[in-house]
Backbone bond lengths (Angstrom), bond angles and torsions (degrees), N, CA, C in turn:
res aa  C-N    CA-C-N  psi(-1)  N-CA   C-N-CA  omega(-1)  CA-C   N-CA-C  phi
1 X - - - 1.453 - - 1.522 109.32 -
2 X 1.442 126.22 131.83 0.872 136.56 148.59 1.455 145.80 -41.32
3 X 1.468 134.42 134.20 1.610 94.60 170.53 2.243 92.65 -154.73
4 X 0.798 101.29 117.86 2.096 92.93 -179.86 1.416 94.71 -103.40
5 X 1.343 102.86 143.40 1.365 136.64 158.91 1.631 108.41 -70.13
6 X 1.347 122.18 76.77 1.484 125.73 -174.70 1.567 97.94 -67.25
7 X 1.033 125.17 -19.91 1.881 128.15 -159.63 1.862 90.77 -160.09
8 X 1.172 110.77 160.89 1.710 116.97 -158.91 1.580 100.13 -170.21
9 X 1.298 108.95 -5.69 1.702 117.44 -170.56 1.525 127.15 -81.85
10 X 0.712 127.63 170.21 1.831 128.97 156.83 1.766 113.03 -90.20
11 X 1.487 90.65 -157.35 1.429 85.21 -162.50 1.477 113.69 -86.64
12 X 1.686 114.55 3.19 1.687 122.43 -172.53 1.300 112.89 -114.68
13 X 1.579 119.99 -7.84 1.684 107.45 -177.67 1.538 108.02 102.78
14 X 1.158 107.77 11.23 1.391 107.53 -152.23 1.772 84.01 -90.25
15 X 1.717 94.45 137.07 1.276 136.72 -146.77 1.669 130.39 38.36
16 X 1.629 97.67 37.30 1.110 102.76 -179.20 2.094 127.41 86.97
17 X 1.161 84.32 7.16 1.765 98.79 -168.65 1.712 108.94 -103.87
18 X 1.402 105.15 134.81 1.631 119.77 174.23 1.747 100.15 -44.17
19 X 1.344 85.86 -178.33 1.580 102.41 -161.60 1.704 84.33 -85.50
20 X 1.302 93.43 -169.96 2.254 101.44 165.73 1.136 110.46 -67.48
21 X 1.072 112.50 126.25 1.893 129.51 177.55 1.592 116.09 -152.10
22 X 0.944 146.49 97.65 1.368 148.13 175.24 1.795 114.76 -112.90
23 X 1.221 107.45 115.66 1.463 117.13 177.42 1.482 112.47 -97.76
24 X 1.370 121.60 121.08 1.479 116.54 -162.04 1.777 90.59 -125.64
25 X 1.373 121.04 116.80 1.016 145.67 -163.01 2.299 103.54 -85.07
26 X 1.074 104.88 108.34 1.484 100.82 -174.84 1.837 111.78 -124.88
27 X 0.873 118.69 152.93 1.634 126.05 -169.64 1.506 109.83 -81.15
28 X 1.305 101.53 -15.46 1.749 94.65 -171.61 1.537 87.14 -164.78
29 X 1.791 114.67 140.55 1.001 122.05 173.50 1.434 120.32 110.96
30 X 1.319 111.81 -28.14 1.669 133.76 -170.21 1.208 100.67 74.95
31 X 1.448 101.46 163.66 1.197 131.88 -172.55 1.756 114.28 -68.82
32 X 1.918 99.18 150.03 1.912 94.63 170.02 1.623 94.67 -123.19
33 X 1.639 71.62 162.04 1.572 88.67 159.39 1.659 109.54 -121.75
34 X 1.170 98.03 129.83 1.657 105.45 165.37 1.975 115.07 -85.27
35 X 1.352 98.53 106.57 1.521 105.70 -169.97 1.215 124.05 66.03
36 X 1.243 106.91 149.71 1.915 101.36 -170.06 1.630 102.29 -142.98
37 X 1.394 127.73 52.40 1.428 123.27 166.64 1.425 124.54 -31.46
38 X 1.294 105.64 175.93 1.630 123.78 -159.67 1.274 83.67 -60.62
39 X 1.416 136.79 -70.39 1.572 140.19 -152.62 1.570 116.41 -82.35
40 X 1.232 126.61 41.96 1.545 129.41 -144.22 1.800 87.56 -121.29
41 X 1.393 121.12 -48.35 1.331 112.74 173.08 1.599 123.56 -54.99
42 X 1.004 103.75 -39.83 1.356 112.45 153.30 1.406 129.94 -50.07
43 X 1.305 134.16 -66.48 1.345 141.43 152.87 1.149 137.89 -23.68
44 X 2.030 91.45 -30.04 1.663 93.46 -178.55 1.149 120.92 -100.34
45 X 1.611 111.72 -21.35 1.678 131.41 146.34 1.420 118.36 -19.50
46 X 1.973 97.14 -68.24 1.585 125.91 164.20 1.601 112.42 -26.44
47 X 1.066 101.92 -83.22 1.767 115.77 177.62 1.405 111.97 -50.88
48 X 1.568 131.25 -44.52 0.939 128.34 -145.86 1.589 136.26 46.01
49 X 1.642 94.49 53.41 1.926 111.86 157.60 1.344 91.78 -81.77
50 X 1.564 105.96 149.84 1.099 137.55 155.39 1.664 103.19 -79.93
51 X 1.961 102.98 115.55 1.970 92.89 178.68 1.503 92.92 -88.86
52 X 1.119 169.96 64.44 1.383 168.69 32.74 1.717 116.63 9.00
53 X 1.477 98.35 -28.52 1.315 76.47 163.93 1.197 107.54 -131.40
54 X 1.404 121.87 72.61 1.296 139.93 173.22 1.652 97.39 -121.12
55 X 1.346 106.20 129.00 1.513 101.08 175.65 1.572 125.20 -110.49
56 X 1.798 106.27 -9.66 1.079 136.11 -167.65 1.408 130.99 -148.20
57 X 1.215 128.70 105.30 1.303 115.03 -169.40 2.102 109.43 -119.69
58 X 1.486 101.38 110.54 1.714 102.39 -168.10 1.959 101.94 -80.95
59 X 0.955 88.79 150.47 1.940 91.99 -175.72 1.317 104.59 -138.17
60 X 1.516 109.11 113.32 1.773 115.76 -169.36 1.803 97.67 -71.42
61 X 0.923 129.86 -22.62 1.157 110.77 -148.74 1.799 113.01 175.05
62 X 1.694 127.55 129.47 1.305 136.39 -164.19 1.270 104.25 -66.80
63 X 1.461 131.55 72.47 1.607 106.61 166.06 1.578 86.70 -134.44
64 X 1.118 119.12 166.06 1.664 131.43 176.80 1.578 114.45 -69.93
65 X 1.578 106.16 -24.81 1.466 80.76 166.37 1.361 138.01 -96.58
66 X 1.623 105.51 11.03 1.450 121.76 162.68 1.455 112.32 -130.13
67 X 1.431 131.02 33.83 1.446 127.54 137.24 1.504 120.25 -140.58
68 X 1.393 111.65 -4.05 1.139 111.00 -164.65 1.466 125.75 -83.01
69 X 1.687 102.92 22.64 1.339 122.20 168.65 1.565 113.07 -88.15
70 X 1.072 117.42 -28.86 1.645 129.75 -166.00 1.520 94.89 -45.39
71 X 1.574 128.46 -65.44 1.400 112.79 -152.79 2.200 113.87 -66.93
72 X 1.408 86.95 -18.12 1.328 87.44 178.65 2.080 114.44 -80.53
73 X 1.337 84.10 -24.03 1.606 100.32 -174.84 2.050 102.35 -70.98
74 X 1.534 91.88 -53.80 1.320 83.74 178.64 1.927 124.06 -74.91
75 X 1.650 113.61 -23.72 1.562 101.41 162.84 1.608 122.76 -71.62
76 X 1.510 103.75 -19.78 1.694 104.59 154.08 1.571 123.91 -46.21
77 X 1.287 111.30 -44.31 1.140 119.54 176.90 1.588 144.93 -33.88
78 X 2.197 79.09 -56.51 1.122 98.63 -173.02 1.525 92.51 -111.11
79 X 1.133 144.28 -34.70 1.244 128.85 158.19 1.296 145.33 -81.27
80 X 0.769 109.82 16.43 2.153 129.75 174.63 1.341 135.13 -118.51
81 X 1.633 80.93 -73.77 1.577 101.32 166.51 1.734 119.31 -93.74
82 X 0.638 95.86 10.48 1.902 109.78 166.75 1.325 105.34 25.45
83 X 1.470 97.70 62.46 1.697 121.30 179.07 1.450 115.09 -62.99
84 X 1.456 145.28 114.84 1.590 161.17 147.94 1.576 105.54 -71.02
85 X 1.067 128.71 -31.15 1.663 113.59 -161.23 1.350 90.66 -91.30
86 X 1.237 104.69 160.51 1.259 112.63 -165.07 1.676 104.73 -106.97
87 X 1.521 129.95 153.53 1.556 141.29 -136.99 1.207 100.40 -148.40
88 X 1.665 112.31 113.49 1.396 121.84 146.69 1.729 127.37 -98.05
89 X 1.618 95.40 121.80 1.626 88.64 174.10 1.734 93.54 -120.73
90 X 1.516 87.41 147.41 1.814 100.67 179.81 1.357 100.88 -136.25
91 X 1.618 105.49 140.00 2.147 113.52 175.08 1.496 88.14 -130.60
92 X 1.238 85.82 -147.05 1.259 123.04 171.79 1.795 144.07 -57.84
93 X 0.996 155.98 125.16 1.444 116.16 171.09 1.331 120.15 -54.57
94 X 2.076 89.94 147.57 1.761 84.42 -171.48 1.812 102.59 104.18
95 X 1.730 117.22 -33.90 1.483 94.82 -176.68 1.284 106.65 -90.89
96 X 1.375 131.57 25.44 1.735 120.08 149.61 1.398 118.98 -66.66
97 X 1.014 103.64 -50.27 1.567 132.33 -156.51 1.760 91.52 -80.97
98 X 1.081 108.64 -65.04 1.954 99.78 -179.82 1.210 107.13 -93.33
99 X 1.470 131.28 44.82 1.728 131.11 144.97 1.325 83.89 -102.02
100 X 1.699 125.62 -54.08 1.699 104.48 -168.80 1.509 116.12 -46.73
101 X 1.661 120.57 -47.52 1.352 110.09 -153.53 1.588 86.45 -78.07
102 X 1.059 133.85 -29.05 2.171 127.09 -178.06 1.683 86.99 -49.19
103 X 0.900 104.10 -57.99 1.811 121.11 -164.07 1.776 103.23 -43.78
104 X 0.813 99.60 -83.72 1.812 107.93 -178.38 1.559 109.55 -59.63
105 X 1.644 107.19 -25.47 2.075 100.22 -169.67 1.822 98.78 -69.18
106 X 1.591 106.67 -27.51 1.412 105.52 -155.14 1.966 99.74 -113.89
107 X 1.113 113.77 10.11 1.553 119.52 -174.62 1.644 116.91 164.69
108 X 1.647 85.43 75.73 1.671 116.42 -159.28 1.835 98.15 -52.75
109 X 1.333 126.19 131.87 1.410 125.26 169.52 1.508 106.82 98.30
110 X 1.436 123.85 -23.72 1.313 120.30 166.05 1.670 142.92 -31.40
111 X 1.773 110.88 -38.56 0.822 134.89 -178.20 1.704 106.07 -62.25
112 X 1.129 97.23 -43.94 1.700 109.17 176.16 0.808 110.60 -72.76
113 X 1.114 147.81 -17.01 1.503 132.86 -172.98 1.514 131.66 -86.49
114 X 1.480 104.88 124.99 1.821 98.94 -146.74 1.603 97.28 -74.57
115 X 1.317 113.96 153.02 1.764 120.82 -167.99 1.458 98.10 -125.97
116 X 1.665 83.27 141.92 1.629 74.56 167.93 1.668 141.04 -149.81
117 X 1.679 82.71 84.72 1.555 137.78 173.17 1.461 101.76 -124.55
118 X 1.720 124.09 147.92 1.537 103.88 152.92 1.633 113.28 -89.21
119 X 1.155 87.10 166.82 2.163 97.28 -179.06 2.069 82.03 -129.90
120 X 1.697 60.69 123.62 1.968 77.90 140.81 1.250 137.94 -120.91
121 X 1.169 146.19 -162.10 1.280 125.48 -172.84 1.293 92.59 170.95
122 X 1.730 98.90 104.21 1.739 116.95 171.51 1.027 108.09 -111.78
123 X 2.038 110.94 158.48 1.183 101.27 172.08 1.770 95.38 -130.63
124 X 1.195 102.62 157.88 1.575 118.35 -149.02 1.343 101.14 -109.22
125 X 1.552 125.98 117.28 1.479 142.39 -178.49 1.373 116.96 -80.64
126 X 0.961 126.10 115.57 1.483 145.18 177.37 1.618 109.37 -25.79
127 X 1.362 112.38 103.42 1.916 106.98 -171.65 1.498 112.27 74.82
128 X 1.088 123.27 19.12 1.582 122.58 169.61 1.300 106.61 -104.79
129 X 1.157 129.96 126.19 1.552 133.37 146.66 1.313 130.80 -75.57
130 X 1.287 106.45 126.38 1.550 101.67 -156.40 1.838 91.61 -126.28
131 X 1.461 107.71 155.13 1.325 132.19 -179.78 1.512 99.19 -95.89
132 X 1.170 112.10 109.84 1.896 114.36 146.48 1.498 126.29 -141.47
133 X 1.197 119.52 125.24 1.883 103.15 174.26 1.258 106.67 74.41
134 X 1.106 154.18 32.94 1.580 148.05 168.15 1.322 100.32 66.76
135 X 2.010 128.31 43.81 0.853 100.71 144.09 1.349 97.36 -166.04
136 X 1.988 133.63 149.75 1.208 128.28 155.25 1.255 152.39 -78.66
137 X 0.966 143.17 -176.60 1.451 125.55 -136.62 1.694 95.62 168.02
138 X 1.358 94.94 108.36 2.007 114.68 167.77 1.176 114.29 -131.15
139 X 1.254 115.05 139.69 1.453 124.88 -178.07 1.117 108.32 -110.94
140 X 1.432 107.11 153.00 1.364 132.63 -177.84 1.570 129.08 -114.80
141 X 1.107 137.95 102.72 1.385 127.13 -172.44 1.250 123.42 -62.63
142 X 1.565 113.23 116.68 1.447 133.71 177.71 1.342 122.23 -76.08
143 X 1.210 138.97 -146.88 1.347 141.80 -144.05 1.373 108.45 179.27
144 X 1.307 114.13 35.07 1.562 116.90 -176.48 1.593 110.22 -136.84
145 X 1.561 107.57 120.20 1.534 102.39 166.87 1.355 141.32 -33.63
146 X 1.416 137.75 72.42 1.509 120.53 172.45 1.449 138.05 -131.86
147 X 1.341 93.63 35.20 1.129 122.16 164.47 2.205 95.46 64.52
148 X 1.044 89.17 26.75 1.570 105.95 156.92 1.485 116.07 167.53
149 X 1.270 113.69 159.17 1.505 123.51 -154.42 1.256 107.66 -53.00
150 X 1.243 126.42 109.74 1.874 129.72 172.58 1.513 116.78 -84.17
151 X 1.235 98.99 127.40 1.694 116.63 175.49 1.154 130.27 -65.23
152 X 1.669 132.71 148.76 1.489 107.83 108.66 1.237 98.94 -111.24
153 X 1.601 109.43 177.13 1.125 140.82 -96.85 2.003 104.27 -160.07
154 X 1.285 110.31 73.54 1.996 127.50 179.82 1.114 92.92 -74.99
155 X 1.652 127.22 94.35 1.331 111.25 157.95 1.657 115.81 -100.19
156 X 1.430 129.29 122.49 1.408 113.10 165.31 1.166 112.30 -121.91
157 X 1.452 117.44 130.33 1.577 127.70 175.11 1.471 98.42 -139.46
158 X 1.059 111.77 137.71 2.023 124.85 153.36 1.568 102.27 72.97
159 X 1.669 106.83 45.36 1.335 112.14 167.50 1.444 115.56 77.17
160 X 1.874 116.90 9.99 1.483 112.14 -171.18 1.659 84.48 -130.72
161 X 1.622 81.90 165.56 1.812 92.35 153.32 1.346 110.19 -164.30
162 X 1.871 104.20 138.10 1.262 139.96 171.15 1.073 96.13 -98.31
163 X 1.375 90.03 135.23 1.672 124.23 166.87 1.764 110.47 -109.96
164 X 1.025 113.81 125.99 1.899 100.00 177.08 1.879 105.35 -132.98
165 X 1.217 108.03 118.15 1.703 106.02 -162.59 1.572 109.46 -65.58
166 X 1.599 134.12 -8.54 1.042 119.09 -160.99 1.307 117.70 65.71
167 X 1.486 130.41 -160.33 1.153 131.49 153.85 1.946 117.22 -92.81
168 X 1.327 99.74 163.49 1.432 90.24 -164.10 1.513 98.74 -176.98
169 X 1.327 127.76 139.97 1.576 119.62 137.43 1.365 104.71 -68.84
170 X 1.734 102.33 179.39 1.176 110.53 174.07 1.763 129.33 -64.05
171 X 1.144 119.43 116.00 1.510 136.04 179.27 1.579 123.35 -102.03
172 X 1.308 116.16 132.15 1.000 94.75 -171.81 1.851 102.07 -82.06
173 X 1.462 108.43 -17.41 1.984 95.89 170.19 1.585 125.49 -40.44
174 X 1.162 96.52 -22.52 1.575 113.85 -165.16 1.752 91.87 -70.54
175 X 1.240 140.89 -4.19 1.276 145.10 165.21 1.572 117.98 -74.69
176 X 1.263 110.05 -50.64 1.446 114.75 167.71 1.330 115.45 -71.20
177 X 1.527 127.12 -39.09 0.880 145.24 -160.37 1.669 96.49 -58.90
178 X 1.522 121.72 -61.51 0.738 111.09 -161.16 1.775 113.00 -107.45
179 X 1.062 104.63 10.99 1.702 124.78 -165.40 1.985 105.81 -42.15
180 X 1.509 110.34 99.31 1.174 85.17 158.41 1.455 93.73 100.96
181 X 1.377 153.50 -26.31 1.459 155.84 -103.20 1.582 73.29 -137.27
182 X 1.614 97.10 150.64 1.581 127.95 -140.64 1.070 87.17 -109.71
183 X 1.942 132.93 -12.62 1.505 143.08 -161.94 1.355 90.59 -176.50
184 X 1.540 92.52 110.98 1.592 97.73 152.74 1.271 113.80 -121.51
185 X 1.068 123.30 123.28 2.049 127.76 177.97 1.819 106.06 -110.32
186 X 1.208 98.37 97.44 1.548 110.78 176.64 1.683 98.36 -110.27
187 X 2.192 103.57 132.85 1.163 107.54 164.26 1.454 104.22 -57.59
188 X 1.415 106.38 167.09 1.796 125.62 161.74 1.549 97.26 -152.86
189 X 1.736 95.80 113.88 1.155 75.77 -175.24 1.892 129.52 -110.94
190 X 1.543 91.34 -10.13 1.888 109.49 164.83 1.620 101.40 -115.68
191 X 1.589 116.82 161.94 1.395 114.90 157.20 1.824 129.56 -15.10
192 X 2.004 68.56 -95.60 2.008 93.61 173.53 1.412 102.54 -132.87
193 X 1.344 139.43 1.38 1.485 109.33 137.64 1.232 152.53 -23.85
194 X 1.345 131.93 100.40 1.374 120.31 166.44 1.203 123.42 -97.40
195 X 1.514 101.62 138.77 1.507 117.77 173.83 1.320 150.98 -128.25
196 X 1.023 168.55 -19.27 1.320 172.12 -102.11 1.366 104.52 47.31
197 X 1.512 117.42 116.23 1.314 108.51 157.37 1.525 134.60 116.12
198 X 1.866 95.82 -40.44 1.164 136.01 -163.17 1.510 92.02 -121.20
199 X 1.850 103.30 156.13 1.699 99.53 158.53 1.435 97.16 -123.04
200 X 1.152 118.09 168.51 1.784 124.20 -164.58 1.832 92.11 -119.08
201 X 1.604 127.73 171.24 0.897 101.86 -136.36 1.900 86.41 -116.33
202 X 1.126 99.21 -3.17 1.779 108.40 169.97 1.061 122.48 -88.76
203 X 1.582 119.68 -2.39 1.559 140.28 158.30 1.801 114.81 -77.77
204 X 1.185 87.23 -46.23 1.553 106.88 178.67 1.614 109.26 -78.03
205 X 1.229 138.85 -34.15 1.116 143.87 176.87 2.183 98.94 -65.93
206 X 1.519 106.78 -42.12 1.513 109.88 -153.66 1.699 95.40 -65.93
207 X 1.172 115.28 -38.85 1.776 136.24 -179.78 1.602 101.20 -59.26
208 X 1.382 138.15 -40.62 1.230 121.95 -145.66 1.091 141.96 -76.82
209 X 1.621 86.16 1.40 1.780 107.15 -177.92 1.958 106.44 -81.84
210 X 1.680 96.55 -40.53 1.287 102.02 -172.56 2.135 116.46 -63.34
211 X 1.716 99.01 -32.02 1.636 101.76 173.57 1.243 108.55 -74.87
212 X 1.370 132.99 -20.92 1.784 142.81 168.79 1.679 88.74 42.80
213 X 1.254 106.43 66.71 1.868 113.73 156.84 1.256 108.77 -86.49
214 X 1.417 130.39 144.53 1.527 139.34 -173.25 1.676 85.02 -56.51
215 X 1.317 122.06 -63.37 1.114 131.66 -140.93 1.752 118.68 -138.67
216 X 1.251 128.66 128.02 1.665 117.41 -156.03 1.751 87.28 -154.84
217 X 1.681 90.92 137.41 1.488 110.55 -156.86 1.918 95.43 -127.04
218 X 1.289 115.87 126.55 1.711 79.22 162.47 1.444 105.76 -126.75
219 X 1.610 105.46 -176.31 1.345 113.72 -164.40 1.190 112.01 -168.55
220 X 1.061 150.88 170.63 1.522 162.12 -172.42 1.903 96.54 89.95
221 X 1.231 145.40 13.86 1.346 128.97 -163.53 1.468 104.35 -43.56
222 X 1.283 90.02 167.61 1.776 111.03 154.72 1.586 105.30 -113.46
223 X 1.340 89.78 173.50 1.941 97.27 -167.75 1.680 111.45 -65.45
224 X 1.333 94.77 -10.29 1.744 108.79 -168.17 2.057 96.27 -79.47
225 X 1.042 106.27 -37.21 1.414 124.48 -165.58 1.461 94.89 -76.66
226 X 1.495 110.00 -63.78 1.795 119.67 -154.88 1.815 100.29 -57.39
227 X 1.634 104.89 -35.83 1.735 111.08 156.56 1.429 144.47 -40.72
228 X 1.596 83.52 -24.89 1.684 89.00 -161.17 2.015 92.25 -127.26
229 X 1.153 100.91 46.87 2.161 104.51 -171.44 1.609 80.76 -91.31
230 X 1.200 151.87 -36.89 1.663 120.34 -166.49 1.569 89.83 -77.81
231 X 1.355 144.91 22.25 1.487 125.86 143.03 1.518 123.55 -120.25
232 X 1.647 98.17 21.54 1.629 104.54 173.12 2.126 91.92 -88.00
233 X 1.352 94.34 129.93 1.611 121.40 -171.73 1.810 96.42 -88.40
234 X 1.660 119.05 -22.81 1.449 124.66 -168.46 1.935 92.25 -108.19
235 X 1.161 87.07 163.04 1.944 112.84 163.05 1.613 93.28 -59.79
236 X 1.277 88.23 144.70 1.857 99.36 -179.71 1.834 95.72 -135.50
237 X 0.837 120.10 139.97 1.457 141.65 -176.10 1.536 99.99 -72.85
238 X 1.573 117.13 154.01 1.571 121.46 165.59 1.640 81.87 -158.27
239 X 1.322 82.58 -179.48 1.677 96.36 -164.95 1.529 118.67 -95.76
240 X 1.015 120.77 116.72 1.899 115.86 -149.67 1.278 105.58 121.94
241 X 1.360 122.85 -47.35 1.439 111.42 -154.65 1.073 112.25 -48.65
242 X 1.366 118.96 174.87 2.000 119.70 -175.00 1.396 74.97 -161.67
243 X 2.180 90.96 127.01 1.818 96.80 -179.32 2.039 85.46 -133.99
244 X 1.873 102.95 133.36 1.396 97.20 -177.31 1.896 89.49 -104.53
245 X 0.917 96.86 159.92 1.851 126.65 -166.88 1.081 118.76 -158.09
């Protein structure tokens, strides 16, 4: 299985990288994206995915730099790529209600406008595993302000499973979360700073024996971090990359 880091960034650009975007390439079912930030239409231009054949797009969590691509993704849809298949995106509780107001603050009347593809739009219960598209998906409660419950993110489809932490301080869910998982992509977002909100990446290194993931990638840096990668000991994400698992 496939999976590219279309976006690898935080929430400022810092070193020049898209917001969170991950395109995970599947044989049956169409394709997901894990998060879809402000700069993600862009990215996918960049890469050149086809979003038509995206059938699913999972969203850990309400902040703009991991959803605030959707309204541009979805008038792509209906105005570009002249999308027919029909599209499930699922977050958080709360992401109906704050994709509409993203929707109308940034392309007033949008919401109304009849499409024609269907969209669905789930919202995903804390420890429930849920069936969509040939693949599952449990969330985990994080530790990050966003003014609604932030994830990570158990995805298993096609005999694998990704784990992706969202943003987060350190949690101890983030153990189950990722227990065992064939891909784990945890932000880090300073060295050894700790902070509110964030996990740093010598915190995240001290844990990694206990999540025992085949394999652990990180990503979200800050510019303080992207400085200091000849002492990241793990795989560090950039934007492009393509990792098979």
């Amino acid at each position: 299985m496939l999976l590219q880091f279309l976006g690898s960034g935080d929430a400022f650009g810092s070193g020049g990288r898209f917001n969170t975007c991950f395109h995970l390439e599947r044989a049956a079912h169409g394709n997901v994206l894990v998060d879809c930030g402000a700069s993600s239409m862009v990215a996918i231009r960049k890469w050149q995915v086809d979003p038509n054949a995206v059938s699913t797009v999972l969203v850990s969590h309400l902040h703009g730099d991991h959803f605030a691509g959707l309204p541009f993704f979805l008038l792509d849809a209906q105005l570009v790529s002249r999308r027919t298949a029909p599209l499930t995106l699922a977050g958080p509780p709360g992401f109906r209600e704050r994709l509409d107001i993203v929707m109308e603050a940034m392309f007033a009347g949008s919401t109304k406008v009849e499409r024609k593809f269907a969209l669905e739009v789930r919202e995903l219960a804390l420890h429930e595993r849920v069936e969509l598209n040939g693949l599952a998906v449990t969330p985990y409660l994080m530790k990050h302000y966003s003014g609604a419950p932030s994830y990570a993110l158990r995805i298993e489809t096609e005999g694998k499973v990704l784990t992706y932490s969202g943003d987060t301080e350190w949690v101890e869910e983030l153990i189950p979360a990722g227990r065992d998982a064939d891909l784990f992509i945890c932000e880090a977002y300073f060295f050894d700073k700790v902070m509110k909100y964030h996990i740093d990446y010598s915190t995240l290194a001290r844990h990694l024996p206990e999540i025992a993931a085949k394999r652990t990638i990180v990503t979200h840096m800050s510019a303080e971090l992207l400085g200091r990668q000849h002492e990241i000991a793990l795989e560090a994400a950039h934007d492009g990359m393509v990792v098979e698992f």
